[in-house]
C-alpha positions as CSV (number, residue, x, y, z in Angstrom):
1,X,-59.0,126.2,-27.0
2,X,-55.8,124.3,-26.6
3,X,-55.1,126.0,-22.8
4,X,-52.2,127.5,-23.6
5,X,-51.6,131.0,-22.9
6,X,-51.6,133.8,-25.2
7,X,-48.8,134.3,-27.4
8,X,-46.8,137.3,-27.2
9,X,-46.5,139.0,-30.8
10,X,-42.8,139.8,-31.0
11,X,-42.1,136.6,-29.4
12,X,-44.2,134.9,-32.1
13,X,-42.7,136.4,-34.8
14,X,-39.1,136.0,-33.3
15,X,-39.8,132.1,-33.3
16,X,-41.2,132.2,-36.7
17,X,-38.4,133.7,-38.1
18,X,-36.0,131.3,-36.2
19,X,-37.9,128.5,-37.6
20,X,-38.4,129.3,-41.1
21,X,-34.4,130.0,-41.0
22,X,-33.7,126.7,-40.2
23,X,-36.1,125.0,-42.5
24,X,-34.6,126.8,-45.1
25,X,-31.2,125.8,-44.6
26,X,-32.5,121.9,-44.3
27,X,-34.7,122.8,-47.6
28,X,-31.3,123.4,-49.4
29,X,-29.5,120.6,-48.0
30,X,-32.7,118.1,-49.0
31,X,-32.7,119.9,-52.4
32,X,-28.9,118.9,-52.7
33,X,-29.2,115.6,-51.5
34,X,-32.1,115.0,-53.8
35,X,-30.6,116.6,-56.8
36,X,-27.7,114.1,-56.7
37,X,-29.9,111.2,-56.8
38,X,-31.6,112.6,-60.0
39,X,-27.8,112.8,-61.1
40,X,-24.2,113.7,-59.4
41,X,-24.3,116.2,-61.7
42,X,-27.3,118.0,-61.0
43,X,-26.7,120.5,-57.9
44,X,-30.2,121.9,-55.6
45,X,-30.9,124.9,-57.7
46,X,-30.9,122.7,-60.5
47,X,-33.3,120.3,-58.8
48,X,-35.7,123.0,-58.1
49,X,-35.7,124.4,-61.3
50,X,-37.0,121.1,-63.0
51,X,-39.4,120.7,-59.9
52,X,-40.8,124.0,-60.5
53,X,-41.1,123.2,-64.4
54,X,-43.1,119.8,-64.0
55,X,-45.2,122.1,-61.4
56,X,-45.8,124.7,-63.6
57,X,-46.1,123.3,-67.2
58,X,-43.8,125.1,-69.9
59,X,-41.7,128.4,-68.6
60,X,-39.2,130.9,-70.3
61,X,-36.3,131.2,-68.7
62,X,-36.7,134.8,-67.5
63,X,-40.2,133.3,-65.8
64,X,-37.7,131.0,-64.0
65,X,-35.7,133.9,-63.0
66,X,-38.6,135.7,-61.8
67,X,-40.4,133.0,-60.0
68,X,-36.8,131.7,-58.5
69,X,-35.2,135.2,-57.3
70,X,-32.5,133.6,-58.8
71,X,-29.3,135.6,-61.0
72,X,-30.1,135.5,-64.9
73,X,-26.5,133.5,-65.1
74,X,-27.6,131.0,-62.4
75,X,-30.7,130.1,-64.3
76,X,-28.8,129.7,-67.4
77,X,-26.3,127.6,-66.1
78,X,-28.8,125.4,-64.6
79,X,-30.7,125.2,-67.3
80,X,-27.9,124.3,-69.7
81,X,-26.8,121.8,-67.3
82,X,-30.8,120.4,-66.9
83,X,-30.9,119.9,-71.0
84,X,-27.0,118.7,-71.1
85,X,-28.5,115.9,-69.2
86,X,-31.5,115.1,-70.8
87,X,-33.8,116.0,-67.9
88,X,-35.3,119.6,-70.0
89,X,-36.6,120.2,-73.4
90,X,-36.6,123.4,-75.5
91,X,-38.9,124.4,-77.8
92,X,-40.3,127.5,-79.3
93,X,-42.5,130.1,-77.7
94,X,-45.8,129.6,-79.1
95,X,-46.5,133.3,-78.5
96,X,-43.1,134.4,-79.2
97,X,-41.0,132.9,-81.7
98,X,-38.2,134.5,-80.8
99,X,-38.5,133.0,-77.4
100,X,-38.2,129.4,-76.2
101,X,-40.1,127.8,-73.9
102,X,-38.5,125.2,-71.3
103,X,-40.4,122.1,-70.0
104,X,-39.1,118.6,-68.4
105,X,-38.4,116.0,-70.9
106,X,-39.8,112.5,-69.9
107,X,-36.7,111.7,-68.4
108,X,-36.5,114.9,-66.3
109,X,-40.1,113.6,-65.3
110,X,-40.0,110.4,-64.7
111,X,-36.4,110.8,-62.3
112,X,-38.2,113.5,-60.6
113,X,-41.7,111.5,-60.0
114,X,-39.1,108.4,-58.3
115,X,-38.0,111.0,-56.1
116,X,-40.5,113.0,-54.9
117,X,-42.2,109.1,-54.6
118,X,-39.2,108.6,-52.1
119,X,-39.2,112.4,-50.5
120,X,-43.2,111.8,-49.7
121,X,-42.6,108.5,-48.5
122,X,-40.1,110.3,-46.0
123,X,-42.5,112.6,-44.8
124,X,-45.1,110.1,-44.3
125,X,-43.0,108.2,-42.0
126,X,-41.8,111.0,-40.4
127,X,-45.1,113.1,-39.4
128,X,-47.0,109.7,-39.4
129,X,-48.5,110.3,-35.5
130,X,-49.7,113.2,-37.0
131,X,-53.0,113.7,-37.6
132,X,-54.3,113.8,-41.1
133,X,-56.2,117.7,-40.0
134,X,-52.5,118.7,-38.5
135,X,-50.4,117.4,-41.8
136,X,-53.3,119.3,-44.0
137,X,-53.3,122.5,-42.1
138,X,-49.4,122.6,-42.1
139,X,-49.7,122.9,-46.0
140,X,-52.8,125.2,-45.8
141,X,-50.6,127.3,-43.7
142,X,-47.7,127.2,-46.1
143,X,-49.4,127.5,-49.2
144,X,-50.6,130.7,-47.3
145,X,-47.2,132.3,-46.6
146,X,-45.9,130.8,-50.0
147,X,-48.4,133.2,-52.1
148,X,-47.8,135.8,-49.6
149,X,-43.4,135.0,-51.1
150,X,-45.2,135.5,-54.5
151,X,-46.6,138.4,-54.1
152,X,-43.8,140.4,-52.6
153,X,-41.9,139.4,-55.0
154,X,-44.4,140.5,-58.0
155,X,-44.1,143.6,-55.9
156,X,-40.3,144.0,-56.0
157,X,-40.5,142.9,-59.6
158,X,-42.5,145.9,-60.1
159,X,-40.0,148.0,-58.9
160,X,-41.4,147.9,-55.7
161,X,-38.9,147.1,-52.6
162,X,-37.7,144.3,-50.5
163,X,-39.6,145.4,-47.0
């Protein structure tokens, strides 16, 4: 028991959403910043796209659009711009000829691993009088509310809506 009172529900939920609103606008302005150090022409979606490709393995674009709640264009663009630079591969669909698979090329991986190498660093300096069970649950708790994103949005995708 940690002594503290209680809290209120609304209040909690008010905070959480006042919270996650300002992580999110850091979270884009860290994906920026970290995008241009992969290259100044790479922008954040961009970053997160290759990110989410070394993550995942091999995706389609439309996967990309899926997972991303991104615009079709966007995801094109980006992924355009990602193999322009060297930092994605195409290939074809194993299932689905027709089809082509996207997937970081060693470049893309290798500039992304010296980065994330730097970002982690970051966080270990940052949260480091943390302890180790409060730095684990924090991503416990995210991973939670990150499936929870994922399946909402399998939801929507099923024509489901936005709630």
């Amino acid at each position: 028991m940690t002594g503290r009172p209680a809290p209120d529900a609304h209040e909690a939920f008010v905070q959480l959403e006042r919270e996650i609103g300002l992580l999110l606008r850091r979270s884009r302005a860290i994906s920026a910043r970290l995008a241009g150090e992969l290259h100044p022409d790479l922008d954040g979606a961009a970053y997160g796209l290759l990110a989410l490709l070394q993550d995942t393995g091999p995706l389609r674009a439309s996967d990309l659009v899926a997972r991303l709640g991104l615009d079709k264009s966007t995801v094109s663009r980006q992924v355009a711009n990602l193999v322009d630079l060297g930092f994605v591969d195409r290939a074809a669909d194993p299932v689905d000829g027709r089809a082509q698979v996207l997937t970081p090329s060693a470049e893309g991986s290798a500039r992304l691993a010296r980065v994330r190498d730097v970002r982690r660093a970051r966080w270990e300096a940052d949260l480091a009088d943390w302890p180790a069970s409060d730095v684990a649950l924090l991503g416990e708790l995210l991973n939670r509310l990150n499936r929870l994103g994922e399946a909402r949005e399998a939801e929507v995708g099923a024509g489901g809506t936005v709630r």
